[in-house]
N, C-alpha and C positions, 0 to 999 in steps of 0.2 A: 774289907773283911774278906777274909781268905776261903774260898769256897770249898775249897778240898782240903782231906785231912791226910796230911805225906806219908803216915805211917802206914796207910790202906792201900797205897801204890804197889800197883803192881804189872810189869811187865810195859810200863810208858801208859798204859791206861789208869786214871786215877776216877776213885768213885768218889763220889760228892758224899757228904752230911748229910743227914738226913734235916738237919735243923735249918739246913738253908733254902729247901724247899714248902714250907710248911705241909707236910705231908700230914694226913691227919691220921691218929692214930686206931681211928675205928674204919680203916679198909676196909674188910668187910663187907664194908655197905655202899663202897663205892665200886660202879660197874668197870672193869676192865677192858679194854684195849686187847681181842686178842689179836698177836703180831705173831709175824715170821719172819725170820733174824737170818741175814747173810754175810757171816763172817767165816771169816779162815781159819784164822788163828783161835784155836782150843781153848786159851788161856783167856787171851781176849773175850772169847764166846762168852765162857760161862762167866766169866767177873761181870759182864753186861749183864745176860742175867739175873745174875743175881741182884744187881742193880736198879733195872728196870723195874724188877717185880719187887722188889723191898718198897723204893722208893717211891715209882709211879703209880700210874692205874694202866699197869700192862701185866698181860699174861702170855706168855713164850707160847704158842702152839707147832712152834715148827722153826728148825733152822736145815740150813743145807752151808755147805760150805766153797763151794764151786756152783756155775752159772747154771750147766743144762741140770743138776740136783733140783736147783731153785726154779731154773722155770718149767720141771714136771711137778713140784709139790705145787706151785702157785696151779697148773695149769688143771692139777687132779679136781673132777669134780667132787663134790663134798668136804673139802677142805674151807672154812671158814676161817675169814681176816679181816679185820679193820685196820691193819696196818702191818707196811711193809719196811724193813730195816734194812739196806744195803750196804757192804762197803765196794768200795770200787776195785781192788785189786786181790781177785780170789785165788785159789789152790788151781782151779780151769777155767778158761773166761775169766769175763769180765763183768763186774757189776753194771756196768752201761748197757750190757745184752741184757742184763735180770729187770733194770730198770724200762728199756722197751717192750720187752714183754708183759712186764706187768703192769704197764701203761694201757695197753691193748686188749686188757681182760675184761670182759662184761661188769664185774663184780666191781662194786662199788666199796675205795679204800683210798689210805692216805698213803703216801711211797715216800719216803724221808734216805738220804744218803748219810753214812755216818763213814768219815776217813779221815784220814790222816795226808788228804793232797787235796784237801779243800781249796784249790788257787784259784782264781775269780776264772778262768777260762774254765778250769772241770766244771764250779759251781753252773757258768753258764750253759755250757753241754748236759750236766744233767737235769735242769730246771725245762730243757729245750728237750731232752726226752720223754718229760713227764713227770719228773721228782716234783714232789710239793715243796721241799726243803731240802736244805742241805746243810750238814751239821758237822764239823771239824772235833776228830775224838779228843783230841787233845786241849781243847779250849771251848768244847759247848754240850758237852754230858748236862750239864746243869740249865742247858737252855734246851737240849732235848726233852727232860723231863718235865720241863715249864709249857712245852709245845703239845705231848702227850696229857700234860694236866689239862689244860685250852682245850683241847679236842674232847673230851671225856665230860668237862663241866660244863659246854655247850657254849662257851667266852662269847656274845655278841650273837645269840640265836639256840637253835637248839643244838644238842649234842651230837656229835660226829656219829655216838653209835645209833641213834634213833634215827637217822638219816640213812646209814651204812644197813641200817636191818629192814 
C-alpha cells in the first residue's frame, strides 16, 4: 500500500494521507507537540507544516532557517518546546551546530533530524550529538508522524509532554 498520494508532491517532499496514519478526527482533544522547525527551504517549510499540524499532534511555534537564528530562538528564554525538527544542511551553518546546541539546553525536549542525507555516518554523527532520531524526508514523513504520535500518547509509559512539562 502506497503511503503517499503523488498528486500532493510537491517540490521532492511528498505528504503522506491522512488515512495511513489513523489520525483521529476529533484533534482537538488531543494535546500537541509544540515544536520548532529548521528548514531552509520556504516550500519545504511550510508543506511540513502544514503536514505536521494536519496530520500529527504538533504545533509549529517557531522555525528559523539557518543555525545561529535557531540556536537564539532555542536559546531565548521563554520560548517553550517539546520538540525539536532539524535539517542538516541550512541557508548558514549547519544543522549539526542546531543539534549541539540544543542538546546542551536545560530544557527538557525531543531533537529529531529530518534530511535528505540521511547516510548511516550522518545518522551516526547526529545520534552521537544528541539527536533522538533521525528521519530521511524523502522516505520516513510517515514514520516521523508515527514517532510524534508515540511521544504524544505516552507508547510504553507516560507521555513525552507530561514529562517535558
Amino acid at each position: 500500500m502506497a503511503l503517499y498520494n503523488e498528486s500532493r508532491h510537491t517540490s521532492g517532499c511528498f505528504l503522506p494521507e491522512r488515512r495511513a496514519f489513523g489520525v483521529q478526527e476529533n484533534k482537538q482533544f488531543m494535546s500537541a507537540l509544540k515544536t520548532f522547525l529548521v528548514e531552509d527551504s520556504p516550500v519545504i517549510r511550510e508543506n511540513l507544516i502544514a503536514t505536521l499540524e494536519e496530520l500529527g499532534p504538533v504545533s509549529v511555534v517557531g522555525t528559523a532557517e539557518d543555525e545561529s537564528s535557531a540556536v537564539q530562538w532555542l536559546s531565548q528564554t521563554g520560548n517553550q518546546f517539546d520538540l525539536v525538527i532539524v535539517d542538516i544542511f541550512l541557508k548558514k551553518g549547519t544543522g549539526l551546530g542546531v543539534i549541539s546546541a540544543a542538546s546542551s539546553l536545560p530544557q527538557r525536549h525531543k531533537l529529531v533530524v529530518l534530511t535528505n542525507y540521511a547516510t548511516p555516518d550522518m545518522r551516526a554523527k547526529c545520534l552521537a550529538l544528541g539527536a533522538d532520531k533521525v528521519f530521511d524526508k524523502s522516505n520516513d514523513i510517515d514514520a516521523l508522524l508515527m514517532y510524534c504520535n508515540r511521544l504524544v500518547s505516552g507508547e510504553g509509559g507516560s507521555s513525552v509532554l507530561d514529562s517535558l512539562m
